[in-house]
N, C-alpha and C positions, 0 to 999 in steps of 0.2 A: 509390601504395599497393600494396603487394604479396598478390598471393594468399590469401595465411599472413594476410597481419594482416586484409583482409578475410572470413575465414572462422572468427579468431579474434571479431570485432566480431558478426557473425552468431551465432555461440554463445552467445555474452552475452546477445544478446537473446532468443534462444529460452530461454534459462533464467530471466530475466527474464518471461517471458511464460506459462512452464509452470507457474513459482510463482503468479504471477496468478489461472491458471487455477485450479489446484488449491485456491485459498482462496477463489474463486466457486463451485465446487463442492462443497466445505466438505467438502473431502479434507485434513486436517490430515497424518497418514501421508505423502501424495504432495507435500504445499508441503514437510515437514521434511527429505525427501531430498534435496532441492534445494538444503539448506544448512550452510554449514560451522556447526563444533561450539560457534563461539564468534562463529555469527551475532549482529548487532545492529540490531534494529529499532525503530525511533522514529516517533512522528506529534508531529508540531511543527505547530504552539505547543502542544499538550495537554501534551508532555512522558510522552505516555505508549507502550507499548511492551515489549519484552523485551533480554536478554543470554543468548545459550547454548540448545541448543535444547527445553532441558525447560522451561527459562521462555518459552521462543517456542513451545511444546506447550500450556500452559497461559494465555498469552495467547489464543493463537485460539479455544481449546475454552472460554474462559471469558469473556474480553472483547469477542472481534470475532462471530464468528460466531452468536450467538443474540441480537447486539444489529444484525446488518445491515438496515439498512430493504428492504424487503419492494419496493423499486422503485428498488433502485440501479441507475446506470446509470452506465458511463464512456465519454464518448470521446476521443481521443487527440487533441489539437490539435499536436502537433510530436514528436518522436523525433530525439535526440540522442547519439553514441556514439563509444567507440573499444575498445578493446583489452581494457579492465578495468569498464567502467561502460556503465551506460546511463542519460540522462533522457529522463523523457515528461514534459511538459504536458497535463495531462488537463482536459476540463469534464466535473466529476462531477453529477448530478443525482439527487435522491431527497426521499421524503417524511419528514419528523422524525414515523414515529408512532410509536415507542419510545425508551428512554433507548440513547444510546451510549458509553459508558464505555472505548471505545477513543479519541473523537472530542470528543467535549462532555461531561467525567466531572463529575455531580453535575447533570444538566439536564437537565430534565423535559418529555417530546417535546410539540415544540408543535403540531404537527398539520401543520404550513407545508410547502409543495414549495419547495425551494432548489438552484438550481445555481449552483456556486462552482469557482474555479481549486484544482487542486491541481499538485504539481509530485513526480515521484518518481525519486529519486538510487540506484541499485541497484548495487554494487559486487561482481564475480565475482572468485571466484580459483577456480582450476583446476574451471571449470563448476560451481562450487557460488557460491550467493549469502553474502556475507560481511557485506555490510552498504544496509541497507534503509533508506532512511529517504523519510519523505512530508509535505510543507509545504505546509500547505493556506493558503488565503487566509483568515484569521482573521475579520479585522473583516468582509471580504464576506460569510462565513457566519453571524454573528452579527446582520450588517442583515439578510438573507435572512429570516433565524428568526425577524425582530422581537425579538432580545434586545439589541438597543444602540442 
């Protein structure tokens, strides 16, 4: 592997990581600079998410970020990359004591601490994030919850 492609793999992930930040810090402004104009972000299985970045303006300021539980935590269990993308494996942990309508739209926070796998797929082009998506472990989050 040469230079170039390692220092292109490294960019990826710091933009990957800056976006991260910024939507932990519930800098809407500093995540949206980080993404092309016809960003696309998804949480599967919810199905929920945005297209373009007034819809992914409005996703954050309205769906994620006033419904984040109050003791989210991620850690990173693996980091996977090349040239255009990055995956993480994360074990997320937090308490259900609000609704989350990014996550579980239409369910009514059960009180319960859950940590569950998620996996997140981030695709760069030209240092800007293009396409975002995060696949969480469904049914482990739902035994978690006590909802299955």
């Amino acid at each position: 592997m040469t230079k170039a492609v390692q220092d292109m793999m490294v960019a990826v992930e710091r933009t990957r990581d800056a976006f991260a930040a910024a939507v932990r810090e519930g800098d809407v402004d500093a995540a949206l600079a980080l993404v092309t104009d016809d960003v696309a972000l998804s949480t599967l299985p919810a199905g929920t998410g945005a297209r373009g970045t007034e819809a992914l303006r409005r996703h954050l300021a309205q769906d994620v970020l006033p419904h984040r539980p109050a003791d989210l935590t991620t850690t990173r269990i693996s980091r996977t990359g090349d040239r255009w993308r990055v995956v993480d494996e994360e074990r997320v942990a937090f308490t259900h004591d609000r609704e989350l309508p990014w996550l579980l739209p239409g369910v009514a926070p059960t009180g319960r601490h859950v940590e569950v796998l998620a996996i997140t797929v981030v695709a760069v082009r030209k240092q800007r994030i293009a396409e975002h998506r995060t696949l969480w472990d469904h049914q482990g989050l739902l035994t978690g919850l006590g909802l299955s």
